[in-house]
Every structure is written in C-alpha cells, then in structure tokens.
C-alpha positions as CSV (number, residue, x, y, z in Angstrom):
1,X,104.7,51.8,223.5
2,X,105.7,53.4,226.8
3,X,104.2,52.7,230.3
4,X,102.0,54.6,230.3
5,X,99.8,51.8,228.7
6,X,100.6,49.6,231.5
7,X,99.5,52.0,234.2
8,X,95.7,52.0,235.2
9,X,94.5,55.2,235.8
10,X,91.4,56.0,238.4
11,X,88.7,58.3,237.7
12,X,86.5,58.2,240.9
13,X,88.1,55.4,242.5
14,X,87.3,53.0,239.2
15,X,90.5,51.3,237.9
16,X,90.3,51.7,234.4
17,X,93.5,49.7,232.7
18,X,94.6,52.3,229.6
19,X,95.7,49.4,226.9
20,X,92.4,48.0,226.2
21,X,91.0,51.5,226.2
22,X,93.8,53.1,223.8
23,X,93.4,50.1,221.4
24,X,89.8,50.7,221.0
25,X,89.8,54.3,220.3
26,X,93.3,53.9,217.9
27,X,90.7,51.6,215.9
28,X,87.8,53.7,216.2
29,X,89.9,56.7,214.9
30,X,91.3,54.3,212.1
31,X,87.3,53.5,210.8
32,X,86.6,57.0,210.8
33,X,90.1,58.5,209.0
34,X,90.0,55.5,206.5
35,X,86.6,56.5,205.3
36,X,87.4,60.0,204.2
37,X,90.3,58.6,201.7
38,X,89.1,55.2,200.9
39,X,86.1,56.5,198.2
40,X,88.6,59.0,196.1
41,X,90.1,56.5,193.9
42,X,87.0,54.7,193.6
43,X,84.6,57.6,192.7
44,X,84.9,57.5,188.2
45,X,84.1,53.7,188.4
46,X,81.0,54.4,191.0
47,X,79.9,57.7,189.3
48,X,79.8,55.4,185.7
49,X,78.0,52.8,187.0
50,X,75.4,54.8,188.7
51,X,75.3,56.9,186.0
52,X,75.9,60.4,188.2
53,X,78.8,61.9,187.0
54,X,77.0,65.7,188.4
55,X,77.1,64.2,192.2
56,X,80.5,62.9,191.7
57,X,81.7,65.0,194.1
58,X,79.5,64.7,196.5
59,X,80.0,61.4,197.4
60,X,83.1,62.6,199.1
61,X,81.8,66.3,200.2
62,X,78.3,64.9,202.0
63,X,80.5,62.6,203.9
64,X,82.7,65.6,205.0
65,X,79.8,68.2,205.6
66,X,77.5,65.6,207.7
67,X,80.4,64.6,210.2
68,X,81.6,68.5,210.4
69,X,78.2,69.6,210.9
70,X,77.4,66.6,214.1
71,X,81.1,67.0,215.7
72,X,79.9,69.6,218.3
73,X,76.7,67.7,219.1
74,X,78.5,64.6,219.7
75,X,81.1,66.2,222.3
76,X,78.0,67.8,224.3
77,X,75.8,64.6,224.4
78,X,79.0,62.7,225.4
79,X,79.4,64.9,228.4
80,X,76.2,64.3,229.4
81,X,75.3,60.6,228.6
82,X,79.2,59.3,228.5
83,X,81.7,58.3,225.9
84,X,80.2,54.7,225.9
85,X,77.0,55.6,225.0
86,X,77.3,57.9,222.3
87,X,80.3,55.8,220.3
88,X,77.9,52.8,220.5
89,X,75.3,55.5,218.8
90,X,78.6,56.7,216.5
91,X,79.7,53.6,215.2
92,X,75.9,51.8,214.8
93,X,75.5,54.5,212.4
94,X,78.4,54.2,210.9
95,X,78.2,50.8,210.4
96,X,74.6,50.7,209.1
97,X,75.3,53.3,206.3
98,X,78.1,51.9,205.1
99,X,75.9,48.9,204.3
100,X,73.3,51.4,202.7
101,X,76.1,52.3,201.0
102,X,77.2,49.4,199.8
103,X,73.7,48.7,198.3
104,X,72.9,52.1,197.3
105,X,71.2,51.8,193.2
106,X,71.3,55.2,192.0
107,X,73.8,58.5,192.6
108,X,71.2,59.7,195.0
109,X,70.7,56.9,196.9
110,X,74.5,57.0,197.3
111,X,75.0,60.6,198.5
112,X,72.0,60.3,200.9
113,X,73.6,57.3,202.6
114,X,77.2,59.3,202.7
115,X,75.5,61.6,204.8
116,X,74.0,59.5,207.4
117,X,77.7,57.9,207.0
118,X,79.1,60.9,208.1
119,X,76.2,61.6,211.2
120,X,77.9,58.4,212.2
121,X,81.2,59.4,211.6
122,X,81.6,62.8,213.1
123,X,81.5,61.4,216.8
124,X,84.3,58.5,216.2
125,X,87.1,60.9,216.2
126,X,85.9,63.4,219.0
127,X,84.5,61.3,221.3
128,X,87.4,58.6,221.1
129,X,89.6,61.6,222.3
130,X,87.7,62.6,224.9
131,X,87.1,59.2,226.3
132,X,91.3,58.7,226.4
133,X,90.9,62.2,228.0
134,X,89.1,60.4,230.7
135,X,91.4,57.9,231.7
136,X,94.9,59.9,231.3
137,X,96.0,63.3,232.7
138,X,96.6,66.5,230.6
139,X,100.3,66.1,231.4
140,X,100.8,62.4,229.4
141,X,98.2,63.1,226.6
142,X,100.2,64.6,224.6
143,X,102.3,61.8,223.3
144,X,98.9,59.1,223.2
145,X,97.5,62.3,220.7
146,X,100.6,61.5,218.4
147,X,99.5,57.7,218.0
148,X,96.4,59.0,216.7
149,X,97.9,61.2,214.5
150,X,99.4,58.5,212.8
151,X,96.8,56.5,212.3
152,X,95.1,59.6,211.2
153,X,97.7,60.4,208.2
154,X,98.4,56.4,207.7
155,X,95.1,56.0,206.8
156,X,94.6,59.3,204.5
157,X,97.5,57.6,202.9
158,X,96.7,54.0,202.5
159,X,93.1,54.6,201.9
160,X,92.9,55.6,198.0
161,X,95.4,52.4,197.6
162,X,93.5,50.0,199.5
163,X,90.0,51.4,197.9
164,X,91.9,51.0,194.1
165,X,92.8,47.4,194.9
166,X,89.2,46.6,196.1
167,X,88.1,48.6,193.2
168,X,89.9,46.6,190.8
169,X,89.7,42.9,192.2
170,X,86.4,43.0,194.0
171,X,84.0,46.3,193.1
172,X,83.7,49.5,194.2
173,X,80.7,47.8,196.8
174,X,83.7,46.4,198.6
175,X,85.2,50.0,200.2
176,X,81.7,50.3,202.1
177,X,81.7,46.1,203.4
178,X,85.0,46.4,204.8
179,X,83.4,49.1,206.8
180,X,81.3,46.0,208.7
181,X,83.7,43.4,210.3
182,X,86.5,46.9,211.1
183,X,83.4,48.0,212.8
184,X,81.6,45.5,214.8
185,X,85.1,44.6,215.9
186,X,85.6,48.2,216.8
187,X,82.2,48.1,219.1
188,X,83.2,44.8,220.7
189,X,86.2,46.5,221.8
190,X,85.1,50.0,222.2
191,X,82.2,48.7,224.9
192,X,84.3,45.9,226.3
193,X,87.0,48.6,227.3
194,X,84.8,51.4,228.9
195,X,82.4,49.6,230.6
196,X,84.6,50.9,233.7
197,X,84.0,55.0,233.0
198,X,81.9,55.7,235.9
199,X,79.2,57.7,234.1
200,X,78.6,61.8,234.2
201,X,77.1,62.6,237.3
202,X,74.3,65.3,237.2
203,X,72.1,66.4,240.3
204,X,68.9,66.2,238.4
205,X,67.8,64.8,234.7
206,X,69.8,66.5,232.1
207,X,67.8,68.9,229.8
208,X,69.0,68.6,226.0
209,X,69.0,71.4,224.0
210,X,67.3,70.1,220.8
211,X,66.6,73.7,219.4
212,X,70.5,75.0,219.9
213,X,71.1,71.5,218.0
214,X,68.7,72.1,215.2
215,X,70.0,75.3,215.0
216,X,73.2,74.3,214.5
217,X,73.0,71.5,212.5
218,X,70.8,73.9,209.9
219,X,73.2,76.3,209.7
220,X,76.1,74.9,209.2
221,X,74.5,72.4,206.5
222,X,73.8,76.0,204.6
223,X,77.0,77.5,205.2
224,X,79.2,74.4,204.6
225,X,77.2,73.2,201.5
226,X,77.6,77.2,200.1
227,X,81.4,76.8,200.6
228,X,81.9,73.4,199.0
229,X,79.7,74.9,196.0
230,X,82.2,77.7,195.7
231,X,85.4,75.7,196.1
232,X,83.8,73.7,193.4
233,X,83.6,77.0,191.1
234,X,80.2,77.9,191.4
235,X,80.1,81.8,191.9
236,X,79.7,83.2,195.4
237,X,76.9,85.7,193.9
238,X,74.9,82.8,192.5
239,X,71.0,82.5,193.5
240,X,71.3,79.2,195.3
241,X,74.9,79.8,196.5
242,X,73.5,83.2,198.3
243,X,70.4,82.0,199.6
244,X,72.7,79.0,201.4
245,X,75.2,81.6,202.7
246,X,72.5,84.2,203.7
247,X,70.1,81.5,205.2
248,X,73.4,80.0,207.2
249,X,74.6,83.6,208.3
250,X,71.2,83.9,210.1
251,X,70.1,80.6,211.3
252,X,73.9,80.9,212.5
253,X,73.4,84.3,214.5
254,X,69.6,82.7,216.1
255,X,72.0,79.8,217.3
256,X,74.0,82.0,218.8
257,X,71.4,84.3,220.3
258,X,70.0,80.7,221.6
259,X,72.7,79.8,223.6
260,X,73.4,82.8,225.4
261,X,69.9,82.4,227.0
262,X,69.1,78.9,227.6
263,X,70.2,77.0,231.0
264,X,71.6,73.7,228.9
265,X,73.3,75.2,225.9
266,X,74.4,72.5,223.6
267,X,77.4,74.7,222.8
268,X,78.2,76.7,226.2
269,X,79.5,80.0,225.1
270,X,81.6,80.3,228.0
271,X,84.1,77.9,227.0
272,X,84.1,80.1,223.4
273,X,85.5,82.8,226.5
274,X,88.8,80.6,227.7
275,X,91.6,82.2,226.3
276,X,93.0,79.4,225.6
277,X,90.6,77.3,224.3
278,X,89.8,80.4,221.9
279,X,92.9,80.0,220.6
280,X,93.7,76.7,219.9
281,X,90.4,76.5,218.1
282,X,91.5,79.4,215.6
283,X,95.1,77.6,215.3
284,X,94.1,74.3,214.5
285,X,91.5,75.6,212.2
286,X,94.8,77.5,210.2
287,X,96.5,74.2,210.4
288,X,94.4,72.0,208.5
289,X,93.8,75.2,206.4
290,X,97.2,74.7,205.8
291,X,97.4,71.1,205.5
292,X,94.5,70.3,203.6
293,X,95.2,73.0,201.0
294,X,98.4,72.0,200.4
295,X,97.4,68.5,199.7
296,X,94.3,69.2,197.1
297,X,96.5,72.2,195.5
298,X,100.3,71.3,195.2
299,X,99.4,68.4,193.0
300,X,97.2,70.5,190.9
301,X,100.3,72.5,190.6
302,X,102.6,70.6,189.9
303,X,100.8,68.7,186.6
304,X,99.8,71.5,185.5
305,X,103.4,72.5,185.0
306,X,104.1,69.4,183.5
307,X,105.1,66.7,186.5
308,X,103.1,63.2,185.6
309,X,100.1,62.2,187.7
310,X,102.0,59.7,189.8
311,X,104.9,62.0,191.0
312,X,102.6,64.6,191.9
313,X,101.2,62.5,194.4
314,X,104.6,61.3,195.7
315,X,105.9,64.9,196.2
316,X,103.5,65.0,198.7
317,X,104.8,62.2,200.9
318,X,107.1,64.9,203.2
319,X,104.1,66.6,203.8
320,X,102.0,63.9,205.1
321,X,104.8,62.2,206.8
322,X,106.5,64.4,208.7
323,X,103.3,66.1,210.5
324,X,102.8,62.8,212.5
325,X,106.7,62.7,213.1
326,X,106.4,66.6,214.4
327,X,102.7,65.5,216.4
328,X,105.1,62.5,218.2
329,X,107.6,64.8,219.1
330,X,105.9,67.6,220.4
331,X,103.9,65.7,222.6
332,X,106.4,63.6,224.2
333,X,108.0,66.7,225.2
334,X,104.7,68.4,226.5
335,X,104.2,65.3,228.6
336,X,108.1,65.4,229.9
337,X,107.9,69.2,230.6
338,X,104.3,70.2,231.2
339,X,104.7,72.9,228.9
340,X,102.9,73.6,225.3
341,X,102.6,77.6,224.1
342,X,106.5,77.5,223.0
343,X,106.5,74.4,221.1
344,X,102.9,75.4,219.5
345,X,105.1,78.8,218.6
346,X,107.6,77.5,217.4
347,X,105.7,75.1,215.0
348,X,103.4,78.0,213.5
349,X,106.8,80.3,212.9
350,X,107.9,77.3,211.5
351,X,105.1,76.6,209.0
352,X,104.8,80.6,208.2
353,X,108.5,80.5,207.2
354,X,108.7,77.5,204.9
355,X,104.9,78.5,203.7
356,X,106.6,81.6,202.2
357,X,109.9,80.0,201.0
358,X,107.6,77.4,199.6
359,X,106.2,80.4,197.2
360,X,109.6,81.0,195.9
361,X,110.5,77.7,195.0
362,X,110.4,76.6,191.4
363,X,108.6,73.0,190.7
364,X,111.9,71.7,189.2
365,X,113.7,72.1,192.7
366,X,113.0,68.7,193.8
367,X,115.2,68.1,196.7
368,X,114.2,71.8,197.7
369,X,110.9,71.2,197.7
370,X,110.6,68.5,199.5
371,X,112.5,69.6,202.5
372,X,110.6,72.4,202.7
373,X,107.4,71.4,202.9
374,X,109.0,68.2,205.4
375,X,109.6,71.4,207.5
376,X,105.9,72.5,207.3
377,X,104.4,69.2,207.5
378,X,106.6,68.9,210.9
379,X,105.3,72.4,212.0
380,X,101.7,72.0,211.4
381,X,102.2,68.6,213.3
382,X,103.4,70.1,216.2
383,X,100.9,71.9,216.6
384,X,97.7,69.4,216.9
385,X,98.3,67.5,219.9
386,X,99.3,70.6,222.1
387,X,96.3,72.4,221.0
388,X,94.0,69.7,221.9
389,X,95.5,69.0,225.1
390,X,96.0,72.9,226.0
391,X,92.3,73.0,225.4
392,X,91.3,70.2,227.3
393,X,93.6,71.4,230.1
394,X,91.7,74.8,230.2
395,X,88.5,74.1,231.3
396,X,86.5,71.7,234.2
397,X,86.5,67.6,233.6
398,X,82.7,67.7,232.9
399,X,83.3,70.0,229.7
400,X,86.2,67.9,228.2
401,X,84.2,66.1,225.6
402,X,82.9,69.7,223.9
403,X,86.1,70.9,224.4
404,X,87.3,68.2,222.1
405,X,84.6,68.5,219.5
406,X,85.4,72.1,219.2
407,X,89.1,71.4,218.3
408,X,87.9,68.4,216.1
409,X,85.3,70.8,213.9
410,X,87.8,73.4,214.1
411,X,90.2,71.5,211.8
412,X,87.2,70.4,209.9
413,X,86.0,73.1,209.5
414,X,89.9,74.5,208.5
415,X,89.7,72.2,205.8
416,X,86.4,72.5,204.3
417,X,87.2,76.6,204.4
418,X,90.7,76.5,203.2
419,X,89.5,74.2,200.0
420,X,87.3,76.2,198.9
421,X,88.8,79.5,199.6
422,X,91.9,79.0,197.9
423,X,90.1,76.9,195.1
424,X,88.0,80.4,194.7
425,X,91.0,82.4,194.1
426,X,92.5,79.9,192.1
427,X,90.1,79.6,189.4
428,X,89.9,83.6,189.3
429,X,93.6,83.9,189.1
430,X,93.9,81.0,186.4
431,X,91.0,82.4,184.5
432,X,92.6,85.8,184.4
433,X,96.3,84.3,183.6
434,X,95.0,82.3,181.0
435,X,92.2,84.7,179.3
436,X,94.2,85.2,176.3
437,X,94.7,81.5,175.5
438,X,90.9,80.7,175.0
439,X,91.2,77.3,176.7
440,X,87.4,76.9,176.5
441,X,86.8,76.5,180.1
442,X,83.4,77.4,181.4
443,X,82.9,80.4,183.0
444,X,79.9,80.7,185.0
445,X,77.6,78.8,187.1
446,X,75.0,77.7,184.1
447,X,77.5,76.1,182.4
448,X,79.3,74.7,185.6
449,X,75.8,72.7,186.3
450,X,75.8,71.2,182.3
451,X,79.7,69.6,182.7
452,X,80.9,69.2,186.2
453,X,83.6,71.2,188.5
454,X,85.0,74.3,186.8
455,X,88.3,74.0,188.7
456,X,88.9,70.3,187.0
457,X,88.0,71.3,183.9
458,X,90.2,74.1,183.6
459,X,92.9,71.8,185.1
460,X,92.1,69.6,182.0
461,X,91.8,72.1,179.4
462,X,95.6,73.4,180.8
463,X,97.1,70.1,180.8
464,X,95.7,69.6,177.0
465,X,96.7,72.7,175.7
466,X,100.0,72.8,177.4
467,X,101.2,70.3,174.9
468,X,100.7,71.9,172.0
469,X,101.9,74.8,170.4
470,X,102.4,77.6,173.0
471,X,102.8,75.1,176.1
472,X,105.3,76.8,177.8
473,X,103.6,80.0,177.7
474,X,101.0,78.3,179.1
475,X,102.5,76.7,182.0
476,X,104.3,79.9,182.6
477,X,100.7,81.8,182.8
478,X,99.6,79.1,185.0
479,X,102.9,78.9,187.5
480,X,102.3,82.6,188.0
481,X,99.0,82.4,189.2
482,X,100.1,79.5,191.7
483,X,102.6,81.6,193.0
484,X,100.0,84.5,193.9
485,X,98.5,81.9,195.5
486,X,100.9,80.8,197.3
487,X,101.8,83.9,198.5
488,X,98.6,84.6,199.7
489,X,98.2,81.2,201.8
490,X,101.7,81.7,203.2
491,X,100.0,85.5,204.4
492,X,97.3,83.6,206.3
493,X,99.7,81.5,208.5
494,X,101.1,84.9,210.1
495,X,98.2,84.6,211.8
496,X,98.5,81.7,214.4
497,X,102.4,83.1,215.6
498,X,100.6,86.4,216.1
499,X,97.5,84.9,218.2
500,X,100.0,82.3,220.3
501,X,102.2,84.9,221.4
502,X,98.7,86.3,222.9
503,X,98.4,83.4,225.2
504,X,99.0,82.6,228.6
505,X,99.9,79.0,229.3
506,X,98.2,77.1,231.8
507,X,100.1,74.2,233.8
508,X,99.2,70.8,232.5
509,X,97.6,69.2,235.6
510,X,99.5,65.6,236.4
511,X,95.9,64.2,237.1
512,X,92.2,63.8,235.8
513,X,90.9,65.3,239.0
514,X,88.5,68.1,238.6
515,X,89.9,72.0,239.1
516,X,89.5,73.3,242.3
517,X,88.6,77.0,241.0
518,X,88.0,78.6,237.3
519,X,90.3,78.2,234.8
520,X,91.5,81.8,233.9
C-alpha cells in the first residue's frame, strides 16, 4: 500500500494515524458486500427446508430494499452524531440479525430478519466512506476508493462460492454465523480506530427530522418493493403493484414538500442543487444500471442460447474484474493530478461504445466478447471513485457523510431500477418473440402468484424446449429479443457522456479543512 497509510492526518488538531482506520472500514465494507452474494447459492436448499419456495426471492430482495431504503438516513445521522456512533448502531444490527437469521423457523421469519439485516447493512458502506473521508483529503481519496472497490467486487465474487461450500459441509445456517465473529471483530476495530474523530460540532442540540425520515423510508419501501415486483414479472398495471407505485409517488412528493420547509431536513435539498453532486448521483446511478444488468442478464443470455450453466457465469469474469482494475487506476491518477471530469468522460464514452458493440456481438465470439465487456467493466470502474470523491469535494466538511449516502443509494438504487426495468422489457420482448412456440409460460400476474417468477420460468421453459425439435428456431427468437435489448441498454448510457460534458470541475482540495466560501 502506498504512504499514504503511513501518514496521520489531523482533523482539528487530533492526529488520527490512517492504517488502523482504513483496515477497519476495508472490513466493514467486506461484511456488508459479502452479504449481498453469500445467500444466492444457498437460497433452493433454504427455500426447501422452510418450505417457501413463493418468498424465494425475497430473501435476497428485502435485504437489498431495507439497506437502499436507510442509506440516506445513515449519512445524515452520521453528520450529526459521528461516524463512530452510527457504525456501532450499523454493525449491532447487523450482527444481531444475522443471528435471527440464522435461527429463523419459517420463510417469514426469514425475510423479516433479512430486512432488519439490511437496516443494519445500509450504513456499513456509506458511513465507512465517509469516516475515510474524515481523515484523508479529496485529492488522495481517490486511490483508498479503489481498495474498496475491490473488496466490493471480490466479495460479490467469492460470496456464492464460500456460501456453496458452507451450504454443502455445514448448512445453509452457517452463511448467517459467519456473519458473528467477521463482525464483532469488525466493531473492535472499527471503535478502537475512531475513537480519535473529534465529534460534529453544533452550536445548540441537533433537531432530527423523524417525519422527513418516516417519509422517506415509506416511500421508498413502496416504490422499491413495486419495482422488484415488476422485475420479477408481475405487471405494472396490477392492483397491488399500483397501489405500491402510486402510494410511493405521493408519500415521495410529501417528503419532498417536507424538506424544503423544515430547519433540520434529513435530506438537505440544497446539496440535490450542486452541480456537481447532481451529477455524479445521476452517473453512478447509470453505472450500476449498467453493471448490475449486465451481470443478472448476460448469463440469462447466454444459456438460453445454449452456453452451459457454469460458462455463463465465467464469461462474466472480465466484467467484474476489470471495473476494480479501471476504479485503481482512475483514482491514482485523480490523486496525482487533482483532476476527475475527463477521466469520468472518458470512462462513460467508453462504456457507451462497447455497450453498443456489445449488441452486435454474436454469443459464439468468445474472445470478442470478453474484451469488450473488459472494456466496459474498466469504464464503469472508472467512473465510481471519481464520482464519489467529486461529490464529496463539492460541498462543506459537515455535509460529507450525506453526500456519501447519496452516491451510495444512487448506485443502489441504479441497480434495483436497472433489474427490473430491463427484466420488464425482457419478458415482453421474449413473450412476443416466442408467442408462436407456445412454451406454456405464464402470462399474467394470477398465475405469477400460483408458480413463482415469470422471468425464470420462461428462462426454463426456453432452455427445455430449445432442445427439442425446433431449438434453433427457438434460440434464434430468443437472441433477437436480447439484442433489442441490448440495444436499448446501450441507448441509456448516452446519457452520462451527455450530463459530464455539462459539468464544471471543481479542484480537489489537498486538505480536510472546511471551504472558506460556497461551493459553486
């Protein structure tokens, strides 16, 4: 690791040595990121034993919805209490449910612990930021944010192995106790090396907005749980789907109305205002729309045209590994040069061109393939750790840790939306493709409710039929409606080049002192 572990960094005149402090958070981030992979491989044997094969899928998506939903509240109450404070609250959680977790006797039980798991979970990511916010300077963050983005993709990676082999040798109880010692060891650490952040200073008692909170969390519970629903191929005009969306929409638009006229805000609108911050939020909300897309998709794809299980998942190794590679890079040279807006360019023209040539390329094309998508995997990654750090950078010290829950639920949020967005289309464009074949999928939310997801089960009925009679037909219907697809995702990426050529870069200050004046 380079110096810049070795150099003690002082906010208010308290020395605060950065080692101890980047180990912490490097294993805080690692409990959270393992969590969200760990339960995939694991979730047929759980769903049999707790006889819940209907919530299958919500073991994963409460886990995901919960920590989206708490990410902003997190970043707000750690700018007013501290870093310290709130990851103790984080990882206590955390910790806790995963024991529920492990005990959990029914489906239920299960899913209602996942999402206290993920109240838990949404502030280890954001809040370990911000707190290595506090002790290094905009202008050497950027190469600490590429650590994390390896740990980040090494655990989405490792996670579905390490839960199989726990799976298999121990039970399926074992990918929620490993959760216990990784955490406690986590908080020894995590309180051990922050007990020198001087706390937020604030000239009276600090007034928390619970409404704009309840408001929020509400809202976005409607919203979020209304798009999972449709990714999972419930229609958007269902009752229950439109009674989420429309309840969210206007709890949503009170929470808005909220903020704008109370003193506290939980989410200050103003910093919604910064350019810059603005921005990144949208960008890093396309990346993960991008990343995560890819990675639920392109397997999809590619057995349905015939490539076994196993290689499907390994095609997506350039993907996954060359967004940290890109993160590393472009943040070692944001922290030699002080600047961000070109290299965040050049990664989104980068991911828009190999997006589209990506749409063009026939599943066969191995070698192809696979450096194309290493060139968007290296794009998208080059664009995480200037965003967060460009947004950090634009706005005073005492609104860092929103700042950084804002970019943290805007990829989130990126790759909640972009799941079941494309999903949607998918299972429209299949459907259509494949009408004449009469696989026997279900079509409409009743049924959907009797047997489980609508997009697996066509993905079944494909895979099935494709080896009889008529296969290649079939596969040919199916690779045509991929590539619509594709061609469509590809389409959204235009935006981020279009809204970074909009911005104005800010100079990355070479210290964690406040700004003298407003940002922009």
């Amino acid at each position: 690791m380079s110096n810049l572990a070795d150099t003690p960094v002082v906010p208010n005149q308290l020395v605060v040595p950065v080692k101890p402090v980047f180990a912490a958070m490097m294993l805080i981030v690692l409990l959270g990121a393992l969590e969200q992979s760990i339960t995939a491989v694991a979730l047929p044997v759980i769903a049999n034993q707790l006889h819940g094969f209907a919530l299958m899928a919500w073991v994963v998506s409460a886990y995901l919805v919960a920590s989206t939903v708490v990410t902003p509240i997190y970043g707000k109450l750690s700018d007013i209490y501290g870093r310290r404070k709130m990851l103790t609250v984080a990882v206590t959680i955390f910790v806790l449910a995963s024991v529920g977790c492990a005990m959990a006797q029914s489906m239920p039980q299960l899913v209602m612990m996942r999402v206290l798991q993920g109240i838990g979970g949404g502030g280890l990511l954001s809040v370990a930021q911000a707190a290595i916010s506090d002790v290094i300077s905009p202008r050497e963050r950027g190469r600490i944010q590429g650590y994390f983005s390896s740990v980040w993709v090494g655990a989405s990676m490792t996670g579905p192995i390490i839960g199989g082999y726990l799976t298999q040798y121990l039970s399926w109880h074992w990918i929620f106790w490993i959760n216990l010692p990784v955490g406690v060891l986590a908080m020894v650490m995590m309180r051990r090396s922050l007990r020198l952040l001087p706390m937020p200073q604030h000239q009276a008692r600090p007034r928390i907005d619970y409404a704009g909170a309840v408001l929020l969390a509400v809202g976005l519970t409607g919203l979020l749980m209304a798009i999972t629903r449709i990714g999972q191929g419930v229609a958007v005009g269902e009752s229950h789907n439109l009674l989420l969306l429309v309840g969210g929409v206007l709890i949503m638009a009170g929470f808005f109305w909220h903020e704008a006229h109370t003193p506290e805000p939980i989410i200050p609108l103003s910093i919604l205002r910064v350019p810059t911050v603005a921005i990144c939020c949208m960008v890093l909300f396309l990346g993960f729309f991008q990343m995560i897309s890819m990675s639920v998709l392109l397997p999809l794809h590619l057995q349905m045209t015939g490539v076994a299980p196993e290689i499907s998942a390994l095609r997506l190794l350039p993907l996954t590994l060359s967004s940290p590679i890109g993160a590393y890079i472009a943040g070692k040279y944001m922290s030699r040069t002080g600047h961000y807006r070109n290299t965040m360019l050049c990664g989104a023209l980068g991911t828009s061109a190999m997006s589209f040539l990506l749409a063009f390329i026939a599943p066969e094309h191995n070698w192809l393939m696979a450096a194309t998508m290493g060139a968007m995997g290296f794009g998208i990654g080059m664009q995480f750790p200037t965003g967060l750090v460009a947004s950090q950078n634009a706005v005073q010290r005492s609104q860092v840790g929103i700042t950084t829950a804002l970019t943290s639920f805007s990829r989130l949020l990126g790759g909640a939306v972009g799941v079941a967005v494309l999903t949607s289309v998918l299972i429209a464009l299949l459907r259509n493709a494949l009408g004449d074949f009469h696989i026997g999928a279900p079509t409409d939310a009743a049924a959907l409710a009797d047997s489980g997801d609508v997009m697996m089960q066509i993905f079944r009925a494909v895979v099935d039929s494709a080896k009889g009679a008529g296969g290649q037909a079939l596969r040919d219907a199916s690779e045509g409606a991929f590539h619509r697809l594709a061609v469509l995702n590809a389409s959204v990426t235009l935006i981020s080049p279009l809204l970074l050529s909009l911005m104005r870069e800010l100079k990355l200050r070479d210290s964690n002192q406040p700004m003298p004046s407003a940002v922009e």
